[in-house]
C-alpha positions in Angstrom: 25.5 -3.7 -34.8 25.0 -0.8 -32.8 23.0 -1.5 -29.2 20.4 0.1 -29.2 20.2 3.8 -27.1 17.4 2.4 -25.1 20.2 0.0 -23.0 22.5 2.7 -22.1 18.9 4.7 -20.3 19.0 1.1 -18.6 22.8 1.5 -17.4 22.2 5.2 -16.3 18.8 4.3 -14.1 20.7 1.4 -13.0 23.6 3.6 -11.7 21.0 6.2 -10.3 19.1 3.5 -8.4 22.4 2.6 -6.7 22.9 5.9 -5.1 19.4 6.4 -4.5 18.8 2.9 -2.5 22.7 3.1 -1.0 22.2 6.5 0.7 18.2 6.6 0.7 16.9 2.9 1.6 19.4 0.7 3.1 20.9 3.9 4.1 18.3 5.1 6.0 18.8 2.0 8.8 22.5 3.0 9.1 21.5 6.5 10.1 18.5 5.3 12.5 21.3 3.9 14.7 23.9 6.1 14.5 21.4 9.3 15.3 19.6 7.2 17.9 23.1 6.3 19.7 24.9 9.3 19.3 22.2 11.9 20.7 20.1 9.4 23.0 16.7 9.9 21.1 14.3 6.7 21.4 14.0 4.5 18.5 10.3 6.0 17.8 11.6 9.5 17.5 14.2 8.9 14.7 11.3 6.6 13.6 9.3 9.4 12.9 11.5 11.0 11.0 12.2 8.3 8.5 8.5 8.1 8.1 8.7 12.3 6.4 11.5 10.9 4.3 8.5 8.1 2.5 6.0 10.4 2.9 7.7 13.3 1.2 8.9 11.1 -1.7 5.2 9.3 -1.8 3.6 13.0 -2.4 6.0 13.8 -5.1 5.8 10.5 -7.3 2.5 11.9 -8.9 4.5 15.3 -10.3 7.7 13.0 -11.0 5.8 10.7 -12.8 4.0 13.5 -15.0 7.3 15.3 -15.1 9.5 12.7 -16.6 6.6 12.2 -19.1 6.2 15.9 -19.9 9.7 17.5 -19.9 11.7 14.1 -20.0 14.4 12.6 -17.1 17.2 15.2 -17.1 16.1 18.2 -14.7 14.1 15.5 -12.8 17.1 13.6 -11.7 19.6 16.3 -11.4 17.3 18.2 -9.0 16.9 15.0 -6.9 20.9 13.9 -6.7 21.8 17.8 -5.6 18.1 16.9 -2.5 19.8 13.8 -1.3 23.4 15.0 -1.5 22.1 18.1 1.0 20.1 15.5 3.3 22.9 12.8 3.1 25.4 15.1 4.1 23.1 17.0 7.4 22.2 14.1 8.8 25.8 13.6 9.8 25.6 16.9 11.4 22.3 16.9 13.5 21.9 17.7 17.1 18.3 18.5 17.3 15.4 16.2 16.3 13.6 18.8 13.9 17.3 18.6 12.2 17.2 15.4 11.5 13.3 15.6 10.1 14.9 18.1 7.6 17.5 15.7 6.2 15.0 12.9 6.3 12.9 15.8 4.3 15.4 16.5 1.5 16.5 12.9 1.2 12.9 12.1 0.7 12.7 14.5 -2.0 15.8 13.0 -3.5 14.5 9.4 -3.4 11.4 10.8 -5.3 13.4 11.4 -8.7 15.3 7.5 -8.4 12.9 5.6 -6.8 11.2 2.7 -9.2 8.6 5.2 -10.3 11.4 7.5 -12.0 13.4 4.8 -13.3 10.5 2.8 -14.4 8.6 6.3 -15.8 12.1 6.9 -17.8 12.0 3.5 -19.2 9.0 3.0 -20.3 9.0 4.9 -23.2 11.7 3.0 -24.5 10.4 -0.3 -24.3 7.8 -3.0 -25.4 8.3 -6.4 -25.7 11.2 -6.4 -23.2 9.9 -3.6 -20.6 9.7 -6.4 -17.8 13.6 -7.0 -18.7 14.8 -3.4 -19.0 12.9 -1.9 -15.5 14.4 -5.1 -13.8 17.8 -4.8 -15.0 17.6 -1.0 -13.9 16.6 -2.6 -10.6 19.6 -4.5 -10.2 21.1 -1.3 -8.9 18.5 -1.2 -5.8 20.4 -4.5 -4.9 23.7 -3.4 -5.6 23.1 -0.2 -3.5 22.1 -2.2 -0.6 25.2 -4.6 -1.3 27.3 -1.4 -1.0 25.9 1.1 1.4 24.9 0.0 4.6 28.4 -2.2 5.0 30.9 1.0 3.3 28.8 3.7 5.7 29.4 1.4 8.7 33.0 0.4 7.5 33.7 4.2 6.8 31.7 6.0 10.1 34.0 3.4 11.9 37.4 4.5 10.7 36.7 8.6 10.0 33.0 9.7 11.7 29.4 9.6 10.9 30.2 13.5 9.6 33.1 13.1 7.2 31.1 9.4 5.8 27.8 11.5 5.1 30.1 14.4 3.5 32.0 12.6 1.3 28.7 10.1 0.3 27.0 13.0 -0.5 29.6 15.1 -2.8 29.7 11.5 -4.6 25.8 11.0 -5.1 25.8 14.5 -6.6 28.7 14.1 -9.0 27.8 11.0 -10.1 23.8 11.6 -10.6 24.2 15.1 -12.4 26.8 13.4 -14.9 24.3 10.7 -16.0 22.3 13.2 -16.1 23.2 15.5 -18.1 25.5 13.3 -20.3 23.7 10.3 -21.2 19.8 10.4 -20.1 17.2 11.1 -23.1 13.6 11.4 -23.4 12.5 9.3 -26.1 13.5 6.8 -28.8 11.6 8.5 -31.2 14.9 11.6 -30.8 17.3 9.5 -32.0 15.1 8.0 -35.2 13.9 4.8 -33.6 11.0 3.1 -31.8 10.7 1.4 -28.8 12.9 -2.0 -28.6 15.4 0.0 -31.3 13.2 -0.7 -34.1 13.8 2.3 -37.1 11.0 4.7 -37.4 10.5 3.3 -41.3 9.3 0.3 -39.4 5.6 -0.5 -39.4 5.0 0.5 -35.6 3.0 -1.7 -33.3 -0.1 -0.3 -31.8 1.4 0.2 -27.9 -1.5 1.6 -26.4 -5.2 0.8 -27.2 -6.6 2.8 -24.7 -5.7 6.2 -23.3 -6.3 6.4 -19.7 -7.5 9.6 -17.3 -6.9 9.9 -13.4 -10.7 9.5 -12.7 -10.9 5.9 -15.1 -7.7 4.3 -13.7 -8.8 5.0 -10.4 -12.1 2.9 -10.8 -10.0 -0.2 -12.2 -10.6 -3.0 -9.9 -6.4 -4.0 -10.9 -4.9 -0.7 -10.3 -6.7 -0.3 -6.6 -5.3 -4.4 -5.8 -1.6 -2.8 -7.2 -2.4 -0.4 -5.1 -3.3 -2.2 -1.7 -1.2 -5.3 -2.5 2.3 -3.2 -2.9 1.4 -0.5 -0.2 1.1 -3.4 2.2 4.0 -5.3 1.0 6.9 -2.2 1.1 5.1 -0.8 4.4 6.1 -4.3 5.6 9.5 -4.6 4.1 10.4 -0.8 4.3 9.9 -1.3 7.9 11.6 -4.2 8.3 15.0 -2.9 6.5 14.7 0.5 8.5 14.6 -1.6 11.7 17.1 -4.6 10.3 20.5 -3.5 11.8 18.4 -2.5 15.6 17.4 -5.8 15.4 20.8 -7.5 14.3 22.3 -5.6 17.2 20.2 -7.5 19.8 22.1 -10.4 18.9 25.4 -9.7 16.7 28.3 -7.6 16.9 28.8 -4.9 14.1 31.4 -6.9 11.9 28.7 -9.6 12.0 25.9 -7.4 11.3 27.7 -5.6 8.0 28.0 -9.5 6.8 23.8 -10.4 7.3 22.8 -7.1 5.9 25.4 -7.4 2.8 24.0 -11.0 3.0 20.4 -10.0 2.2 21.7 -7.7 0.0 23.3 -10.2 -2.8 20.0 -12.0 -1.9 18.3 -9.4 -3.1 20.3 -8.9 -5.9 20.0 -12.7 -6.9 16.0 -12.5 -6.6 16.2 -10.0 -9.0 18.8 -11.6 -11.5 16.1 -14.0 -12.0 13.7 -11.7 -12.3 15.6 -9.9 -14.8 15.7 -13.1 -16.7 12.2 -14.2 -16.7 10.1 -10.9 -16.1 8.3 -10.8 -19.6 8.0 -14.5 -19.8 5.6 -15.0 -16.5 2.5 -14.1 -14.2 3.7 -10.9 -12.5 0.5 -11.2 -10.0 1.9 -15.0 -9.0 4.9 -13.8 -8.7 4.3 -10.9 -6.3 1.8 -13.6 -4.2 4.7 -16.0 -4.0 7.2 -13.6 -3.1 5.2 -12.1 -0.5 4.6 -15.5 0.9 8.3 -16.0 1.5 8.7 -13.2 3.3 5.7 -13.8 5.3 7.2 -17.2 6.1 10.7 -15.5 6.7 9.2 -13.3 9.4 7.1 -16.0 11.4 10.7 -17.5 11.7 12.1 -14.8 13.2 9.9 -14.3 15.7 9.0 -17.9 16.8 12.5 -19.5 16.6 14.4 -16.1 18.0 17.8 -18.4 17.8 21.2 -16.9 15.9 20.9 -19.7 12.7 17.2 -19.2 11.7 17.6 -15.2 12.6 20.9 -15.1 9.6 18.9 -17.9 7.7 15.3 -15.9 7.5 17.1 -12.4 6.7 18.6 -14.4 3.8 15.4 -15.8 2.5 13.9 -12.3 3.2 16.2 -10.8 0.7 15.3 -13.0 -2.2 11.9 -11.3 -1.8 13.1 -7.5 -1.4 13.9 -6.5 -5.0 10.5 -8.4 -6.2 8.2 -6.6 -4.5 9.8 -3.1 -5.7 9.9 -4.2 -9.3 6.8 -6.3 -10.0 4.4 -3.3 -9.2 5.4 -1.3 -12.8 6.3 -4.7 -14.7 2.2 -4.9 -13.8 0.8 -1.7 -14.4 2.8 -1.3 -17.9 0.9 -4.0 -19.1 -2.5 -3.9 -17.9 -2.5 0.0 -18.5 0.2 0.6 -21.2 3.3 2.9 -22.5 1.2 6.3 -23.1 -0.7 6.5 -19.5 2.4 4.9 -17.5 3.8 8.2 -16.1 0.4 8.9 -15.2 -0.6 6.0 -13.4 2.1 4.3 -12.0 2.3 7.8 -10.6 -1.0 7.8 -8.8 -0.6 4.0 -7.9 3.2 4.5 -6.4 2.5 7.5 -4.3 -0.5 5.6 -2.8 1.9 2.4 -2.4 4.6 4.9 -0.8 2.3 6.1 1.8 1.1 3.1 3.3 4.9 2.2 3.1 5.9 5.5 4.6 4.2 3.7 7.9 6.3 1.2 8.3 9.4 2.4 9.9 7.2 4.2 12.7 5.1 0.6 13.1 8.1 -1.3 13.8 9.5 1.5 16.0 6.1 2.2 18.2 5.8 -1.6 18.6 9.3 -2.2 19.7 8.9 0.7 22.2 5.7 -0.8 23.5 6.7 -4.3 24.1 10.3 -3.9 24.3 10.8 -6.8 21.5 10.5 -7.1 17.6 8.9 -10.2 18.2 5.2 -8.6 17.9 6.3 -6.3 14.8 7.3 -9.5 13.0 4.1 -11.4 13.8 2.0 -8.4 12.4 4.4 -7.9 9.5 3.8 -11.8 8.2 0.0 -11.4 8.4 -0.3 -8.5 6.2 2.1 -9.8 4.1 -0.5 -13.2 3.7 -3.2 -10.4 3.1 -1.2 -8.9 0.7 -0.8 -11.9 -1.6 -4.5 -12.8 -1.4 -5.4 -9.3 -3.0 -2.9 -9.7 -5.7 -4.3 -13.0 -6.8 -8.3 -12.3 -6.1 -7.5 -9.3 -8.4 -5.6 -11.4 -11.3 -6.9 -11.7 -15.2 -5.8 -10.7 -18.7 -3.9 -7.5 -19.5 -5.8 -4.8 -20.5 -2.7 -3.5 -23.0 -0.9 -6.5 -24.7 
Protein backbone atom coordinates (compact mmCIF):
# COMPACT_ATOMS: atom_id res chain seq x y z
CA UNK A 1 0.00 0.00 0.00
CA UNK A 2 1.07 3.37 -0.68
CA UNK A 3 1.37 5.78 2.70
CA UNK A 4 -0.57 8.17 2.41
CA UNK A 5 0.88 11.94 1.19
CA UNK A 6 -0.45 13.33 4.26
CA UNK A 7 2.70 11.48 6.44
CA UNK A 8 5.39 12.79 4.31
CA UNK A 9 3.74 16.80 5.14
CA UNK A 10 4.33 15.23 8.82
CA UNK A 11 8.16 14.33 8.02
CA UNK A 12 8.71 17.81 6.34
CA UNK A 13 7.05 19.97 9.36
CA UNK A 14 8.87 17.66 11.52
CA UNK A 15 12.25 18.54 9.83
CA UNK A 16 11.26 22.32 9.76
CA UNK A 17 10.36 22.42 13.38
CA UNK A 18 13.88 21.12 14.11
CA UNK A 19 15.65 24.01 12.55
CA UNK A 20 13.14 26.43 13.76
CA UNK A 21 13.30 25.35 17.62
CA UNK A 22 17.42 24.43 17.21
CA UNK A 23 18.38 27.97 16.05
CA UNK A 24 15.10 29.98 17.25
CA UNK A 25 14.12 28.53 20.81
CA UNK A 26 16.71 26.56 22.53
CA UNK A 27 18.87 28.64 20.36
CA UNK A 28 17.94 31.76 21.55
CA UNK A 29 19.53 30.90 25.31
CA UNK A 30 22.88 29.99 23.68
CA UNK A 31 23.04 33.44 22.08
CA UNK A 32 21.76 35.32 25.44
CA UNK A 33 25.07 34.25 26.93
CA UNK A 34 27.40 34.40 24.41
CA UNK A 35 26.19 38.20 23.41
CA UNK A 36 25.87 39.09 27.10
CA UNK A 37 29.66 37.77 27.75
CA UNK A 38 31.27 38.77 24.85
CA UNK A 39 30.17 42.61 24.77
CA UNK A 40 29.43 43.07 28.57
CA UNK A 41 25.62 44.10 28.14
CA UNK A 42 23.38 43.14 31.38
CA UNK A 43 21.29 40.18 31.15
CA UNK A 44 18.07 42.59 30.90
CA UNK A 45 19.40 44.27 27.74
CA UNK A 46 19.87 41.06 25.60
CA UNK A 47 16.63 40.28 27.48
CA UNK A 48 14.98 42.73 25.73
CA UNK A 49 15.91 41.77 22.64
CA UNK A 50 14.74 38.23 22.77
CA UNK A 51 11.41 39.60 23.85
CA UNK A 52 11.19 41.49 19.79
CA UNK A 53 12.11 38.04 18.56
CA UNK A 54 8.28 36.58 20.29
CA UNK A 55 6.76 39.55 19.76
CA UNK A 56 7.57 39.84 16.04
CA UNK A 57 6.71 36.19 15.44
CA UNK A 58 3.36 36.66 17.88
CA UNK A 59 2.15 39.59 15.36
CA UNK A 60 2.74 37.55 12.33
CA UNK A 61 0.98 34.16 13.29
CA UNK A 62 -2.51 35.85 12.35
CA UNK A 63 -1.17 36.43 8.40
CA UNK A 64 0.74 32.96 8.61
CA UNK A 65 -2.08 31.30 9.72
CA UNK A 66 -4.44 32.86 6.99
CA UNK A 67 -1.56 32.47 4.57
CA UNK A 68 -0.93 28.88 4.78
CA UNK A 69 -4.76 28.58 4.51
CA UNK A 70 -5.03 30.83 1.42
CA UNK A 71 -1.96 30.30 -0.76
CA UNK A 72 -0.85 26.91 0.95
CA UNK A 73 2.81 26.24 2.99
CA UNK A 74 5.45 26.67 0.21
CA UNK A 75 6.27 30.56 -0.02
CA UNK A 76 5.28 30.70 3.67
CA UNK A 77 8.15 28.60 4.83
CA UNK A 78 10.70 29.42 2.27
CA UNK A 79 10.47 33.10 3.16
CA UNK A 80 10.86 32.20 6.90
CA UNK A 81 14.09 29.74 6.53
CA UNK A 82 15.99 32.52 4.16
CA UNK A 83 14.48 35.33 7.92
CA UNK A 84 16.20 33.09 10.29
CA UNK A 85 19.16 32.07 8.18
CA UNK A 86 19.93 36.14 7.99
CA UNK A 87 19.23 36.55 11.92
CA UNK A 88 21.05 33.34 12.80
CA UNK A 89 23.92 34.23 11.01
CA UNK A 90 24.11 38.46 12.41
CA UNK A 91 23.78 37.62 15.66
CA UNK A 92 27.27 36.12 15.56
CA UNK A 93 28.41 39.32 14.21
CA UNK A 94 26.85 42.07 16.57
CA UNK A 95 28.65 44.86 18.41
CA UNK A 96 25.95 47.13 19.14
CA UNK A 97 22.70 46.41 21.05
CA UNK A 98 20.20 47.74 18.18
CA UNK A 99 22.22 44.97 16.13
CA UNK A 100 21.39 42.40 18.05
CA UNK A 101 17.42 43.59 18.22
CA UNK A 102 17.63 43.23 14.40
CA UNK A 103 18.72 39.57 14.40
CA UNK A 104 16.38 38.86 17.17
CA UNK A 105 13.91 40.76 14.62
CA UNK A 106 14.49 38.52 11.48
CA UNK A 107 14.77 35.41 13.55
CA UNK A 108 11.42 36.25 14.97
CA UNK A 109 10.05 36.56 11.61
CA UNK A 110 11.53 33.19 10.81
CA UNK A 111 10.10 31.39 13.83
CA UNK A 112 6.77 32.84 12.59
CA UNK A 113 6.56 30.41 9.41
CA UNK A 114 7.77 26.93 11.76
CA UNK A 115 6.44 27.64 14.92
CA UNK A 116 3.32 25.17 16.01
CA UNK A 117 0.95 27.52 14.35
CA UNK A 118 2.53 26.88 10.76
CA UNK A 119 3.14 23.35 11.30
CA UNK A 120 -0.18 22.77 12.85
CA UNK A 121 -2.03 25.31 10.14
CA UNK A 122 -0.14 22.92 7.35
CA UNK A 123 -1.47 19.86 8.91
CA UNK A 124 -4.58 20.42 9.53
CA UNK A 125 -6.03 20.07 6.36
CA UNK A 126 -4.75 16.80 6.00
CA UNK A 127 -6.09 15.22 8.94
CA UNK A 128 -9.19 14.08 10.98
CA UNK A 129 -9.33 11.29 13.02
CA UNK A 130 -5.55 11.29 13.71
CA UNK A 131 -4.83 15.21 13.71
CA UNK A 132 -3.79 14.90 17.61
CA UNK A 133 -1.20 12.18 16.21
CA UNK A 134 0.08 13.86 13.08
CA UNK A 135 0.68 17.75 14.79
CA UNK A 136 2.42 15.77 17.61
CA UNK A 137 4.56 13.73 15.60
CA UNK A 138 5.51 16.98 13.68
CA UNK A 139 6.28 18.16 17.19
CA UNK A 140 8.77 15.66 17.82
CA UNK A 141 11.13 17.94 15.91
CA UNK A 142 10.73 20.87 18.64
CA UNK A 143 12.40 18.19 20.93
CA UNK A 144 14.86 16.97 18.65
CA UNK A 145 15.91 20.70 17.88
CA UNK A 146 16.43 21.29 21.48
CA UNK A 147 18.33 17.80 21.72
CA UNK A 148 20.61 19.22 18.96
CA UNK A 149 21.10 22.87 19.16
CA UNK A 150 21.93 24.30 22.26
CA UNK A 151 24.72 21.34 22.96
CA UNK A 152 26.22 21.42 18.81
CA UNK A 153 26.20 25.56 19.05
CA UNK A 154 28.13 25.39 22.35
CA UNK A 155 30.26 22.33 21.16
CA UNK A 156 30.92 24.24 17.85
CA UNK A 157 31.37 28.22 19.24
CA UNK A 158 33.91 26.30 21.50
CA UNK A 159 36.19 24.87 18.90
CA UNK A 160 35.72 27.62 15.79
CA UNK A 161 33.71 31.04 17.23
CA UNK A 162 30.34 32.27 17.93
CA UNK A 163 30.79 33.83 14.11
CA UNK A 164 31.79 30.89 11.99
CA UNK A 165 28.84 28.53 14.31
CA UNK A 166 26.01 31.11 13.44
CA UNK A 167 27.42 31.21 9.68
CA UNK A 168 27.54 27.89 8.94
CA UNK A 169 23.95 27.11 11.10
CA UNK A 170 22.43 29.59 9.11
CA UNK A 171 23.60 28.48 5.33
CA UNK A 172 22.15 24.96 6.76
CA UNK A 173 18.66 26.23 8.05
CA UNK A 174 18.25 27.81 4.64
CA UNK A 175 19.26 24.91 2.48
CA UNK A 176 17.50 22.53 4.22
CA UNK A 177 14.05 24.52 4.81
CA UNK A 178 13.80 25.80 0.98
CA UNK A 179 14.35 22.02 -0.12
CA UNK A 180 11.31 20.79 1.85
CA UNK A 181 9.90 23.45 0.68
CA UNK A 182 9.84 23.50 -2.47
CA UNK A 183 10.18 19.69 -3.06
CA UNK A 184 7.93 17.96 -0.89
CA UNK A 185 5.24 20.42 0.98
CA UNK A 186 1.64 20.57 -0.62
CA UNK A 187 -1.53 22.31 0.13
CA UNK A 188 -4.17 19.93 0.33
CA UNK A 189 -5.15 16.27 0.07
CA UNK A 190 -7.84 16.96 -2.01
CA UNK A 191 -4.54 17.77 -5.02
CA UNK A 192 -3.52 14.56 -5.05
CA UNK A 193 -7.29 12.83 -5.33
CA UNK A 194 -7.76 12.08 -1.67
CA UNK A 195 -9.38 13.24 1.58
CA UNK A 196 -8.14 13.83 4.83
CA UNK A 197 -6.65 10.54 6.67
CA UNK A 198 -5.91 9.28 2.72
CA UNK A 199 -9.35 8.30 2.19
CA UNK A 200 -10.08 8.47 -2.00
CA UNK A 201 -12.28 11.26 -3.08
CA UNK A 202 -15.01 8.38 -4.30
CA UNK A 203 -15.32 7.95 -0.58
CA UNK A 204 -18.46 9.16 1.18
CA UNK A 205 -16.72 12.20 3.04
CA UNK A 206 -17.38 12.94 6.65
CA UNK A 207 -18.86 16.14 7.58
CA UNK A 208 -15.41 17.87 9.13
CA UNK A 209 -16.74 21.09 10.01
CA UNK A 210 -20.38 21.89 11.30
CA UNK A 211 -19.87 25.20 11.84
CA UNK A 212 -17.96 27.89 10.03
CA UNK A 213 -16.39 30.31 12.29
CA UNK A 214 -15.67 34.46 11.94
CA UNK A 215 -12.95 36.40 13.96
CA UNK A 216 -15.74 38.38 15.89
CA UNK A 217 -17.72 34.67 17.05
CA UNK A 218 -14.46 32.83 17.99
CA UNK A 219 -13.46 35.56 19.94
CA UNK A 220 -16.70 35.54 22.18
CA UNK A 221 -16.13 31.60 22.89
CA UNK A 222 -15.61 31.22 26.52
CA UNK A 223 -12.85 27.97 25.32
CA UNK A 224 -10.95 29.87 22.88
CA UNK A 225 -10.24 33.04 25.43
CA UNK A 226 -9.17 29.99 28.38
CA UNK A 227 -6.68 28.56 25.21
CA UNK A 228 -5.87 31.73 25.08
CA UNK A 229 -4.99 32.75 28.74
CA UNK A 230 -4.13 29.19 29.88
CA UNK A 231 -1.16 28.78 26.98
CA UNK A 232 -0.08 32.55 27.02
CA UNK A 233 0.63 32.01 30.65
CA UNK A 234 2.12 28.63 30.42
CA UNK A 235 4.93 29.50 27.30
CA UNK A 236 5.44 33.08 28.95
CA UNK A 237 6.53 30.86 31.87
CA UNK A 238 8.44 28.24 30.05
CA UNK A 239 9.81 30.46 27.22
CA UNK A 240 11.32 32.31 29.95
CA UNK A 241 12.58 29.77 31.70
CA UNK A 242 14.54 28.03 28.60
CA UNK A 243 15.82 31.69 27.53
CA UNK A 244 17.21 31.98 31.04
CA UNK A 245 18.14 27.94 31.52
CA UNK A 246 21.91 27.91 30.59
CA UNK A 247 22.43 31.64 32.99
CA UNK A 248 21.12 29.74 35.54
CA UNK A 249 23.06 26.39 34.99
CA UNK A 250 26.09 28.58 34.99
CA UNK A 251 25.64 29.64 38.58
CA UNK A 252 26.30 26.26 39.44
CA UNK A 253 27.85 24.02 36.54
CA UNK A 254 30.68 24.17 34.30
CA UNK A 255 29.80 24.31 30.46
CA UNK A 256 30.53 20.42 29.71
CA UNK A 257 27.99 19.93 32.45
CA UNK A 258 25.53 22.40 31.35
CA UNK A 259 25.41 21.00 27.51
CA UNK A 260 24.49 17.49 29.38
CA UNK A 261 21.25 19.14 31.69
CA UNK A 262 20.00 21.15 28.73
CA UNK A 263 20.41 17.96 26.24
CA UNK A 264 18.97 16.27 29.31
CA UNK A 265 15.65 18.25 29.26
CA UNK A 266 15.77 18.00 25.83
CA UNK A 267 15.20 14.00 25.41
CA UNK A 268 12.75 14.82 28.27
CA UNK A 269 11.02 16.73 26.21
CA UNK A 270 11.23 14.60 23.49
CA UNK A 271 9.91 11.59 25.66
CA UNK A 272 6.84 13.82 26.95
CA UNK A 273 5.95 14.20 23.58
CA UNK A 274 6.51 10.43 22.35
CA UNK A 275 3.76 9.79 24.63
CA UNK A 276 1.87 12.37 23.54
CA UNK A 277 2.29 11.28 20.07
CA UNK A 278 0.90 8.00 21.16
CA UNK A 279 -2.13 8.94 22.97
CA UNK A 280 -3.12 12.54 21.69
CA UNK A 281 -6.48 11.54 20.07
CA UNK A 282 -7.35 9.02 22.65
CA UNK A 283 -7.50 11.61 25.84
CA UNK A 284 -8.69 15.04 27.58
CA UNK A 285 -6.40 17.55 25.98
CA UNK A 286 -7.66 20.26 28.77
CA UNK A 287 -6.43 17.46 31.68
CA UNK A 288 -3.58 17.02 30.10
CA UNK A 289 -2.38 20.66 29.69
CA UNK A 290 -3.60 21.13 33.72
CA UNK A 291 -1.45 18.23 34.63
CA UNK A 292 1.38 19.15 32.71
CA UNK A 293 1.42 22.49 33.90
CA UNK A 294 1.23 21.27 37.34
CA UNK A 295 4.63 19.48 36.96
CA UNK A 296 6.25 22.19 35.93
CA UNK A 297 4.87 24.30 38.55
CA UNK A 298 6.13 21.68 41.04
CA UNK A 299 9.45 21.54 39.04
CA UNK A 300 10.06 25.19 39.65
CA UNK A 301 9.11 25.45 43.48
CA UNK A 302 11.99 22.87 43.62
CA UNK A 303 14.40 24.88 42.18
CA UNK A 304 14.04 27.65 44.09
CA UNK A 305 13.43 26.12 47.65
CA UNK A 306 15.99 23.34 47.58
CA UNK A 307 18.81 25.50 45.43
CA UNK A 308 21.13 22.17 45.85
CA UNK A 309 23.07 20.61 42.53
CA UNK A 310 20.67 17.01 42.59
CA UNK A 311 17.17 18.62 42.83
CA UNK A 312 18.51 21.63 40.39
CA UNK A 313 19.54 18.47 37.40
CA UNK A 314 16.46 16.46 38.85
CA UNK A 315 13.69 19.49 38.37
CA UNK A 316 15.16 20.59 34.85
CA UNK A 317 14.50 16.95 33.98
CA UNK A 318 10.94 16.79 35.19
CA UNK A 319 10.60 20.32 33.58
CA UNK A 320 11.28 18.84 30.25
CA UNK A 321 8.60 16.17 30.29
CA UNK A 322 6.22 19.18 30.39
CA UNK A 323 8.03 21.51 27.55
CA UNK A 324 6.76 19.86 24.32
CA UNK A 325 3.01 19.48 26.01
CA UNK A 326 2.31 22.77 26.50
CA UNK A 327 3.42 23.77 22.79
CA UNK A 328 1.34 20.98 21.23
CA UNK A 329 -1.83 20.67 23.30
CA UNK A 330 -2.95 24.28 22.38
CA UNK A 331 -3.90 23.23 18.42
CA UNK A 332 -4.70 19.38 19.34
CA UNK A 333 -7.55 21.74 21.37
CA UNK A 334 -8.64 24.27 19.16
CA UNK A 335 -8.93 21.64 16.06
CA UNK A 336 -11.43 20.03 17.84
CA UNK A 337 -13.57 22.43 19.58
CA UNK A 338 -13.44 24.73 16.42
CA UNK A 339 -12.65 22.39 13.44
CA UNK A 340 -10.52 21.79 10.05
CA UNK A 341 -12.15 24.79 7.90
CA UNK A 342 -11.74 27.84 10.60
CA UNK A 343 -8.22 26.32 11.98
CA UNK A 344 -5.94 28.71 10.09
CA UNK A 345 -8.11 31.36 11.22
CA UNK A 346 -8.30 30.79 14.76
CA UNK A 347 -5.48 29.09 15.93
CA UNK A 348 -4.15 32.15 14.32
CA UNK A 349 -5.79 34.69 16.50
CA UNK A 350 -5.40 32.38 19.63
CA UNK A 351 -1.44 31.72 19.03
CA UNK A 352 -0.48 35.30 18.45
CA UNK A 353 -2.35 36.23 21.66
CA UNK A 354 -0.52 33.07 23.42
CA UNK A 355 2.88 34.44 21.82
CA UNK A 356 2.59 37.70 23.29
CA UNK A 357 2.07 37.07 26.80
CA UNK A 358 4.92 34.53 26.05
CA UNK A 359 7.08 37.18 24.30
CA UNK A 360 7.26 38.56 28.24
CA UNK A 361 8.87 36.00 29.62
CA UNK A 362 12.49 36.22 28.69
CA UNK A 363 12.40 40.05 29.90
CA UNK A 364 10.50 38.82 33.41
CA UNK A 365 13.11 36.37 34.21
CA UNK A 366 15.85 38.87 33.20
CA UNK A 367 14.34 42.20 35.20
CA UNK A 368 13.86 39.87 38.15
CA UNK A 369 17.32 38.43 38.23
CA UNK A 370 18.71 42.00 37.88
CA UNK A 371 16.60 43.19 40.77
CA UNK A 372 17.35 40.63 43.26
CA UNK A 373 20.42 39.33 41.97
CA UNK A 374 18.93 35.50 42.12
CA UNK A 375 16.42 33.34 40.03
CA UNK A 376 15.10 32.36 43.07
CA UNK A 377 12.11 34.92 42.92
CA UNK A 378 11.58 34.33 39.02
CA UNK A 379 10.95 30.71 39.81
CA UNK A 380 8.52 31.37 42.74
CA UNK A 381 6.41 33.69 40.33
CA UNK A 382 6.90 31.29 37.39
CA UNK A 383 5.21 28.18 39.55
CA UNK A 384 2.21 30.32 40.61
CA UNK A 385 1.06 31.27 37.26
CA UNK A 386 1.73 28.13 36.11
CA UNK A 387 -1.10 26.79 39.09
CA UNK A 388 -3.21 29.68 37.61
CA UNK A 389 -2.83 28.46 34.37
CA UNK A 390 -4.12 24.97 34.97
CA UNK A 391 -7.17 26.20 36.93
CA UNK A 392 -8.32 28.17 33.64
CA UNK A 393 -7.79 25.22 31.49
CA UNK A 394 -10.07 23.01 33.55
CA UNK A 395 -12.81 25.76 34.82
CA UNK A 396 -13.05 26.17 30.96
CA UNK A 397 -13.45 22.25 30.07
CA UNK A 398 -16.69 20.60 28.20
CA UNK A 399 -17.63 18.80 24.96
CA UNK A 400 -16.05 19.67 21.55
CA UNK A 401 -17.88 21.86 19.63
CA UNK A 402 -16.52 19.97 16.12
CA UNK A 403 -16.41 16.07 16.67
Amino acid sequence: MQVFYGWRMVAACMLCSLMGNALGLFGAGVYLHQVVTANGWTTGVVSGAVTVFYVVSALLLIPVGSGIRNVGPRPIIAVSGVALSCGVTLIGRVTKPWEAYLAFLLMGIGWAGLSITAVATTLAPWFDRYQGRAVSIASLGASAGGILGAPVLLFAISRVGFAATTLAAGCCASVVILALAIFVLRSRPQDLGLLPDGLPVRAHAPAFDRQSWTLPSALRAPTLLSVMATFGIGMMVQIGFLTHQIALLAQSLEHFSISLVVSATAFAALAGRVVLARFADDIDARVTAAVALIVAAASFAAMATFPILPVLIGANIIFGLTVGNVTTLSPIIVRREFGAKSFGLVFGVASCAIQLIAALGPSLYGILHDAFGSYAPALIIAAVLDILAATIVLASRRNPIVS
